[in-house]
VOGU-3710 file (C-alpha; in Angstrom, 3 decimals, decimal comma):
1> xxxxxxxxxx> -81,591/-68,101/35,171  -81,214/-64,989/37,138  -77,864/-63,791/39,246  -79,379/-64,911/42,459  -80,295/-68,356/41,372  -76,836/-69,080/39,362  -74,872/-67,987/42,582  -77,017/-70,337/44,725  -76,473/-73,589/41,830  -72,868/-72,724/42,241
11> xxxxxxxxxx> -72,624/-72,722/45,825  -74,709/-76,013/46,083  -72,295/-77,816/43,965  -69,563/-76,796/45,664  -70,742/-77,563/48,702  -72,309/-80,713/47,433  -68,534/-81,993/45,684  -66,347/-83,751/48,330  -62,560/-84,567/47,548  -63,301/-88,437/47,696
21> xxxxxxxxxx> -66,085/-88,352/44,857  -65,010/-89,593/41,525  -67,159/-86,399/40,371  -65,535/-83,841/42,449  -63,548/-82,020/40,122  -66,573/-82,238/37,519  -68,838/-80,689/40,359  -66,208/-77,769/40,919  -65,444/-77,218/37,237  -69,518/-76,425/36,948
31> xxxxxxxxxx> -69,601/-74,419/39,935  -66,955/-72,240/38,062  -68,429/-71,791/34,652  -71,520/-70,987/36,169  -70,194/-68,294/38,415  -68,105/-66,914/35,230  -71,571/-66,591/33,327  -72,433/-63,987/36,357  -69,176/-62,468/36,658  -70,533/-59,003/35,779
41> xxxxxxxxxx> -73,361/-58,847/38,102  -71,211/-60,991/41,325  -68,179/-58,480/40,572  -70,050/-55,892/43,235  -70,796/-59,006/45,321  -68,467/-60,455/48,248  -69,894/-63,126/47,920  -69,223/-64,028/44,412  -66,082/-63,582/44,927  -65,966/-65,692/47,726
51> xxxxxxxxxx> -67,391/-68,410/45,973  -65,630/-68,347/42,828  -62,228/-68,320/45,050  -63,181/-71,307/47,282  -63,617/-73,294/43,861  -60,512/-72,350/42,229  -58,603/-73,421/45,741  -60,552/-77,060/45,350  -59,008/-77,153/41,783  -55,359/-76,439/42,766
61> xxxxxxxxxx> -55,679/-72,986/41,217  -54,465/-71,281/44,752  -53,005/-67,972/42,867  -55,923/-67,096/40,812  -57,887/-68,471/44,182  -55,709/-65,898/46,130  -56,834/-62,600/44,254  -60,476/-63,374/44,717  -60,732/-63,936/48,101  -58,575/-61,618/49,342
71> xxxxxxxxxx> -61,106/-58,972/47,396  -64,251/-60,612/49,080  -62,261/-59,703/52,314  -61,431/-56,642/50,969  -65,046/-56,012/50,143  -66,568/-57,697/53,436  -64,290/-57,849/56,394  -66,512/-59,681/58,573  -66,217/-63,050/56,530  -65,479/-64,866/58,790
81> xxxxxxxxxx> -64,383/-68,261/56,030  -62,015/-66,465/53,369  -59,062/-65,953/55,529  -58,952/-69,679/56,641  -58,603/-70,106/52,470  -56,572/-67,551/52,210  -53,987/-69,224/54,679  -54,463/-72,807/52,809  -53,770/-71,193/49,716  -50,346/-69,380/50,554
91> xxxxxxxxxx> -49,517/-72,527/52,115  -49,799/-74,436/49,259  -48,032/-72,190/47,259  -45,324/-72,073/49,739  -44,536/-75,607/49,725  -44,611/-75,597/45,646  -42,273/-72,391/45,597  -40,127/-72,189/48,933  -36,867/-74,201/48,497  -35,546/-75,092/52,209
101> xxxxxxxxxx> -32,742/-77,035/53,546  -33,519/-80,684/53,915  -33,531/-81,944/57,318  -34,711/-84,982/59,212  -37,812/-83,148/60,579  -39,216/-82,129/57,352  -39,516/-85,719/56,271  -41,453/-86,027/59,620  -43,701/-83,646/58,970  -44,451/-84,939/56,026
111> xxxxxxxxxx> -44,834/-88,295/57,031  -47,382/-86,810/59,839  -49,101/-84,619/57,055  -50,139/-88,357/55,635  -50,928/-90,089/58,826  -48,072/-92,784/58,093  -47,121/-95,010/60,765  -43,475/-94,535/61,613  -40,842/-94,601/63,872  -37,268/-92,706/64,131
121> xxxxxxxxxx> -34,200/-94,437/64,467  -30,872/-93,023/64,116  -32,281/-90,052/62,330  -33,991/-92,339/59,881  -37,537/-93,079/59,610  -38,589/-96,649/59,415  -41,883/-97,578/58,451  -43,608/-100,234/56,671  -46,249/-99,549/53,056  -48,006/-102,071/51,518
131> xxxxxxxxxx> -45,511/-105,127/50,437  -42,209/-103,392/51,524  -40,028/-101,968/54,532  -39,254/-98,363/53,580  -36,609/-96,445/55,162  -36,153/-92,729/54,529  -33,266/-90,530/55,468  -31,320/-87,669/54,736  -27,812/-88,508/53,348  -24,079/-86,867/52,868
141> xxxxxxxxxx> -24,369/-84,123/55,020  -27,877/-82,859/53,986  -26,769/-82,728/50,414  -29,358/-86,034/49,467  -32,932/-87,754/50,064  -32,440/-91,260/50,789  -34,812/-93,894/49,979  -34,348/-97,338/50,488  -36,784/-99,853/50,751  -36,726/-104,163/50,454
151> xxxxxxxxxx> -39,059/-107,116/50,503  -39,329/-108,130/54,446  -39,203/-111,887/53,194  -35,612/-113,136/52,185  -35,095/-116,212/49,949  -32,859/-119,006/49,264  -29,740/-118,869/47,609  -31,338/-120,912/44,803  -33,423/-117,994/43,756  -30,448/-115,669/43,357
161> xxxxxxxxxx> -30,330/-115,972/39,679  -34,053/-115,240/39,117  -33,791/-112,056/41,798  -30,761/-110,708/39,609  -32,857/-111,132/36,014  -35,726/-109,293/37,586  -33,499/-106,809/38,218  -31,699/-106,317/35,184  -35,079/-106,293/33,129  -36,437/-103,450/35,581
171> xxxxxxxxxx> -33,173/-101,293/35,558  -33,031/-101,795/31,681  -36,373/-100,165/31,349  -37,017/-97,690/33,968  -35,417/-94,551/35,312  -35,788/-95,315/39,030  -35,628/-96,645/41,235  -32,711/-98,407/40,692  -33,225/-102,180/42,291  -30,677/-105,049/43,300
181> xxxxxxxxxx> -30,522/-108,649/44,981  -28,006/-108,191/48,479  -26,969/-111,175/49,699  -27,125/-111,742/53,723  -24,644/-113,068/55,928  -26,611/-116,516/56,323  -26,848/-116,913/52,940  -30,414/-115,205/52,153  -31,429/-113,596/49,371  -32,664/-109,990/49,486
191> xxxxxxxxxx> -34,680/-107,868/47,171  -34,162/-104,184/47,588  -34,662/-100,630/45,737  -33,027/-97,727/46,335  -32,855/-93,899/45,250  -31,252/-90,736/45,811  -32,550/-87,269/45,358  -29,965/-84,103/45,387  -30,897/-81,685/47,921  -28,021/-79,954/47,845
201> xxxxxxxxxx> -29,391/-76,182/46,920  -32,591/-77,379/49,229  -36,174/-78,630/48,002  -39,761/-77,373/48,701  -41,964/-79,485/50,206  -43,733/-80,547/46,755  -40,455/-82,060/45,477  -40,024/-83,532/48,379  -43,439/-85,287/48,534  -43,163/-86,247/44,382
211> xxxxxxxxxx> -39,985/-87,351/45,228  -41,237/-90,116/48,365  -44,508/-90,612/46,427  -43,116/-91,930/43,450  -40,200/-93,859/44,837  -43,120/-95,483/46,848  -45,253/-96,396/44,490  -42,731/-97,526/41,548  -41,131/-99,678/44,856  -44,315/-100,822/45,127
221> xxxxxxxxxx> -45,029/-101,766/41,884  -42,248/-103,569/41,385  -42,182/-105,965/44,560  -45,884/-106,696/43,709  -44,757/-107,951/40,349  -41,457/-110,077/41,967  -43,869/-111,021/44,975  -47,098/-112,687/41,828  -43,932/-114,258/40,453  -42,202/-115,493/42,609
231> xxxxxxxx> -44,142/-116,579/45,574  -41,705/-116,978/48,159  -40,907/-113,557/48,499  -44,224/-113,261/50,186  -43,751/-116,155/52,236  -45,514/-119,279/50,495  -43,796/-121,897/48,373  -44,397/-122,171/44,636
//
């Protein structure tokens, strides 16, 4: 297969993969090797490199991404799509290098980033995600990431002993996040989890998305498995 045809079977797959395909990384990973079996005829080509840098942004590769398309611009000024890459590529590389202060409004913006449903109280943001309430704040001055989350449903007192066992087995085996039984004022049972991250030399915005994403989902995971066995922390009787 000739330069021109290769280039074309590379753009088409690339074009072709979209993010929510099971396939899409397979599609990209193709588009590369076949641009890399042309790389000495598409190295006088803009759009070669072009190509070959759009596909190495869609596999998280922004650096090596980076030096390619800045050459097609380099090479053809009046591409009018490379610079738009360009910018999403030192912005992802910004948020896995840059270490920044932790404030309130970063957790908003990424919050926003996600399209979560939320809403601010007290410099905390409230929202709920799938079985749980989830509240997220910034603690001790700045110096910590505060997540906190709980079961809506609270239970009798009868269940206390049960809640407490779950717990123990889950802190015994797992890291985080740590999770506990708090007892209410009328006599109600709660199950909660809770973790802190140390911000205190600042975080970039990757950290601070692992950081929410896994307390999230191991949160998650765990009130699913309370909530299959015992039934009455979602609300029906056993």
């Amino acid at each position: 297969m000739d330069y021109e045809l290769t280039s074309l079977l590379a753009r088409a797959y690339i074009n072709y993969a979209q993010p929510y395909m099971d396939s899409f990384r397979d599609h990209i990973k193709h588009a590369i090797e076949l641009l890399r079996s042309v790389e000495a005829e598409g190295m006088a080509d803009p759009r070669w490199y072009y190509r070959i840098g759009t596909a190495l942004y869609w596999q998280d590769e922004e650096e090596s991404a980076l030096t390619y398309l800045e050459q097609c611009v380099a090479m053809d000024p009046t591409n009018e799509d490379a610079p738009e890459i360009i910018a999403e590529c030192k912005a992802a590389i910004s948020r896995r290098t840059v270490v920044r202060p932790l404030n309130v409004q970063r957790l908003i913006d990424y919050f926003d980033r996600n399209d979560f449903n939320y809403r601010v109280e007290d410099q905390s943001l409230h929202m709920g995600i799938g079985r749980g309430y989830f509240i997220f704040s910034i603690a001790n001055d700045g110096t910590d990431l505060s997540m906190w989350a709980a079961i809506p449903e609270d239970v009798s007192m009868e269940l206390r002993q049960r809640l407490i066992q779950a717990c123990n087995d889950w802190n015994g085996a797992t890291t985080w996040p740590k999770v506990y039984v708090a007892s209410l004022d009328d006599g109600r049972q709660r199950l909660c989890a809770e973790q802190f991250v140390t911000a205190r030399y600042g975080l970039t915005d990757a950290q601070v998305s692992t950081s929410i994403e896994r307390f999230v989902a191991s949160a998650e995971a765990f009130f699913k498995d309370q909530i299959e066995r015992i039934p009455a922390l979602g609300g029906t009787q056993e």
